[in-house]
N, C-alpha and C positions, 0 to 999 in steps of 0.2 A: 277823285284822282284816277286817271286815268291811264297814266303813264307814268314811269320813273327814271327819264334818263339825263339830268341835269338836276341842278341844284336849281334852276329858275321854276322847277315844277313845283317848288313846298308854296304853300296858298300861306301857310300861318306857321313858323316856324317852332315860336314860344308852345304852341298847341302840342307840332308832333312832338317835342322833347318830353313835354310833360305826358301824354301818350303812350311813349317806349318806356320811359321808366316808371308809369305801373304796369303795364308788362314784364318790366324786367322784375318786380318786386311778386307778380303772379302768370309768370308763362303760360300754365295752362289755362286762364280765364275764360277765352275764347278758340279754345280746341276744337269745338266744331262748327265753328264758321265755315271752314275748308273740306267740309265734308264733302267729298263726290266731288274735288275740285283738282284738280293737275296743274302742280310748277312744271313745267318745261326748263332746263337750264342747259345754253349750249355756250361751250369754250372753246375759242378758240387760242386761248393761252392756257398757260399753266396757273393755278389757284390752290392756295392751301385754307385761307381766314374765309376768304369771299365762299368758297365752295359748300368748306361744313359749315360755317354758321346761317349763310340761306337755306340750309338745307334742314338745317333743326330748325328755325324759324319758319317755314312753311309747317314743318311735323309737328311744330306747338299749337298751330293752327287747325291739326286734322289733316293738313293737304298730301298729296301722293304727291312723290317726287320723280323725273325721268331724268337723269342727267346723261349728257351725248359730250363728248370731246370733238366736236364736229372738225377740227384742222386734220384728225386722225381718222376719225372715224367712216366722215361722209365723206360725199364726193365735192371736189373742190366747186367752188360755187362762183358765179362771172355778177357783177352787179352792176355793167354799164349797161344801157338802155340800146338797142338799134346794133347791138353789137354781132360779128356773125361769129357764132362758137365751132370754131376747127382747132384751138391750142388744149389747151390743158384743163379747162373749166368744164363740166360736164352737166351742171345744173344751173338754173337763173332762179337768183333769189329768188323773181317773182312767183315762180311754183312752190321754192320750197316754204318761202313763207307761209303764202296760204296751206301748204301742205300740215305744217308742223301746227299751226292754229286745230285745225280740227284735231289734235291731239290730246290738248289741252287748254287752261282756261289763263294762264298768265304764262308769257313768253321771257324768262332771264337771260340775257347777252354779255360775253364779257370778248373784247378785244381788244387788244393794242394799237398803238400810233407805229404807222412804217417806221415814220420819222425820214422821210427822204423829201414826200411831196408836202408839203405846208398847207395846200388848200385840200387836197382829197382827205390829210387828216384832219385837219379843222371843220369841213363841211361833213364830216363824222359819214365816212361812203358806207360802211359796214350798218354802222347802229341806225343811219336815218333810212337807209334799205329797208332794215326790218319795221320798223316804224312805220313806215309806207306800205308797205306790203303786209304783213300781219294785221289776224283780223281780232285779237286780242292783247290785250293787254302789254305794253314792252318796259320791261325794268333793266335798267344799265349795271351790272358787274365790275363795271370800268369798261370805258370806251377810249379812243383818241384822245379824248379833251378833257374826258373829265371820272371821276368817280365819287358819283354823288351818295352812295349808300356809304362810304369812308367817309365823306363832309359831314354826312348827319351823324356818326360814327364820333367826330371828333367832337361835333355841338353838345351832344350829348356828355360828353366827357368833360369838357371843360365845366359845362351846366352841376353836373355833380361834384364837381371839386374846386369850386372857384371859392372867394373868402372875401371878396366883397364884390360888389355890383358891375362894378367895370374894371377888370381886368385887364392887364397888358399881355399882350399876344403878338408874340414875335413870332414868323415862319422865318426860318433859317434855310438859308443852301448848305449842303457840306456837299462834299466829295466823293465822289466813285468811281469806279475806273472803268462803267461800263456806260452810254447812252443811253439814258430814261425821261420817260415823255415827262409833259407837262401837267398832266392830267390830274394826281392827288392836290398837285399845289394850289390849280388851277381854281378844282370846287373847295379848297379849303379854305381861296380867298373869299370865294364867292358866297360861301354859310357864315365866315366872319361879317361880312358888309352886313349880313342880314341880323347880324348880332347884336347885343350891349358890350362892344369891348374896343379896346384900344391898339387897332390892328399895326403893325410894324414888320416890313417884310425886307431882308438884310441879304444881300447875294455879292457877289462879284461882278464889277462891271461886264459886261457881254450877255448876263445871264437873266434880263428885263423879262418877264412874263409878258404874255399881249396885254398891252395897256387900256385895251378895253375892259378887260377885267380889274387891272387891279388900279382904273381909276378912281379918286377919292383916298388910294393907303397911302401912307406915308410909306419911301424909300429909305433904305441908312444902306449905305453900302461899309461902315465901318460897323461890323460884325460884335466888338464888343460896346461898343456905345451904345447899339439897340438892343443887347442883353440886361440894359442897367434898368433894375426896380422891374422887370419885368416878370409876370405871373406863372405865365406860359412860356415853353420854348418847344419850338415844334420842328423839328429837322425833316429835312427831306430834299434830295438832290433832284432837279431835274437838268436834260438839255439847253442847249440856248433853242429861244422862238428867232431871234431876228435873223442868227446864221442857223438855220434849222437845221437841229437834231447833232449838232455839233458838239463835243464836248471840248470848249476852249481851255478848262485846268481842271488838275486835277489838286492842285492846292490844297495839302494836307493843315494848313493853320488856319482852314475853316472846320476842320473837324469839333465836335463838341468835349469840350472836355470839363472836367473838374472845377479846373480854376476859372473857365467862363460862365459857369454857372453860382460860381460865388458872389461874381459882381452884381446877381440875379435879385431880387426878392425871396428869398428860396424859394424859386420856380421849380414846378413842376416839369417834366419832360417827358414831348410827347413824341412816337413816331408807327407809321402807317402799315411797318414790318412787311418782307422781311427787312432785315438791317445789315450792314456789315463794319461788325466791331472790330473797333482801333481804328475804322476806316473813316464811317460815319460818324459815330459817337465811342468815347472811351467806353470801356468796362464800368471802371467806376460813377461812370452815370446811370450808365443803363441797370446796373446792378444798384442802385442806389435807390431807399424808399421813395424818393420823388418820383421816379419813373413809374410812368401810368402804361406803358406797352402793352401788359398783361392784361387791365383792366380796358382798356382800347379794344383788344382783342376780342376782350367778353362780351363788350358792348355790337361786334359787328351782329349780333343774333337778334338784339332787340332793336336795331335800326331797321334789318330786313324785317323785321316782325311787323313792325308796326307801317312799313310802306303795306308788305302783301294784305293786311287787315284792313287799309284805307281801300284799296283796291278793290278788297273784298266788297268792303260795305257800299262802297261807291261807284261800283262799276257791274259787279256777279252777284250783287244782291238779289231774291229771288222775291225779296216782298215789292 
């Protein structure tokens, strides 16, 4: 492995799972893999899960960590090609990446979708820059499209708590009051398809994912019909793709509550945090033993662990 910025980069899914969680069962097993090795991690958004759990997940490894807020920090950076820099942009990817390469040995990205242009975030202009330009290693944070170290975050999770071999796995839309991309729902179709489960994704008309991805799942646009005998329920609001980055409702009787989770199998309940209670989901779910948030959360450390360890061995290996 080479690179980590999609869900279409895992070679063998069933592998990493079983991978992270003995990891997760002996962190430091492989603490000095990373010896004399440098994470790089630049944000250009704000992170709380993503930040310290990459960040002990490299340290379980041995690895030294530099982290930069580069929106705050650096100079604003221009990523068109042929372009002539007189506005606001003061540096071109193309230097800083090869720059930041000689710093260290695996380069982490995290970015957001505008949400304005449809093709500049979908052809990922931020993360396939670096990817192009960088002369190591690139792992995705969350980019426009997608956040594949939360999808393998969730595999993992469901892997540990399912209760028989094919599970039902609802992704749900709820509600919010603010524009958010598409990107957690996007890879969490995408780690399902690669799954053993019975995927079912339940939104409001307007609010279709690209159908590129989530061709093959089954649609229910009626919210509690696809909560019925279901295993998993996994909330998460994004934008609409087809009127891009539009929030057409904010329809509070898609929120998760109580009594939709009765109709459930008593499913568990998942979401990619942060959250906003009474908004998204009641109290009484999220506070409810079913709720894996916590355990989700814990997990963000041993999915980064076991990408940086593949990379490790598969890319900065010295033998």
């Amino acid at each position: 492995m080479k690179k980590y910025t999609t869900v279409n980069d895992i070679a063998n899914l069933t592998e990493l799972i079983n991978d992270a969680m003995a990891l997760k069962k002996n962190p430091y097993a492989f603490q000095n893999i990373g010896k004399n090795k440098t994470l790089i991690m630049l944000f250009f958004n704000s992170s709380l899960r993503t930040r310290l759990s990459t960040q002990k997940a490299a340290q379980n490894l041995g690895m030294k960590v530099m982290v930069m807020n580069i929106s705050k920090d650096g100079w604003a950076l221009e990523f068109e090609d042929g372009t002539i820099m007189n506005s606001t942009a003061a540096e071109h990817v193309k230097e800083a990446a090869q720059v930041i390469s000689q710093y260290g040995d695996v380069l982490a990205i995290r970015t957001f979708a505008g949400l304005t242009d449809k093709n500049e975030d979908y052809n990922e202009k931020i993360m396939s820059a670096f990817v192009k330009y960088a002369t190591i290693p690139v792992v995705s944070l969350e980019s426009a499209t997608e956040h594949p170290l939360q999808a393998l975050t969730d595999a993992i999770t469901i892997t540990e708590h399912q209760q028989k071999n094919k599970p039902k796995v609802v992704l749900t839309w709820a509600p919010h009051p603010k524009a958010l991309p598409q990107a957690v729902a996007n890879s969490f179709v995408k780690v399902m398809q690669l799954s053993n489960v019975d995927l079912i994704i339940t939104h409001p008309k307007g609010y279709e994912l690209d159908t590129e991805i989530t061709k093959g799942a089954t649609i229910e646009y009626n919210q509690e019909k696809a909560f019925e005998n279901a295993d998993f329920i996994y909330a998460k609001n994004w934008s609409s793709f087809a009127d891009y980055g539009k929030v057409l409702t904010t329809d509070a009787r898609w929120m998760i509550t109580k009594k939709k989770m009765q109709q459930t199998h008593n499913a568990k309940f998942m979401h990619c945090l942060p959250v906003r209670r009474n908004v998204v989901v009641e109290d009484a779910v999220l506070d409810s033993e079913n709720s894996l948030v916590i355990q989700q959360a814990n997990n963000r450390t041993f999915a980064a662990q076991v990408i940086l360890k593949k990379i490790i061995n598969n890319y900065l290996s010295d033998d």
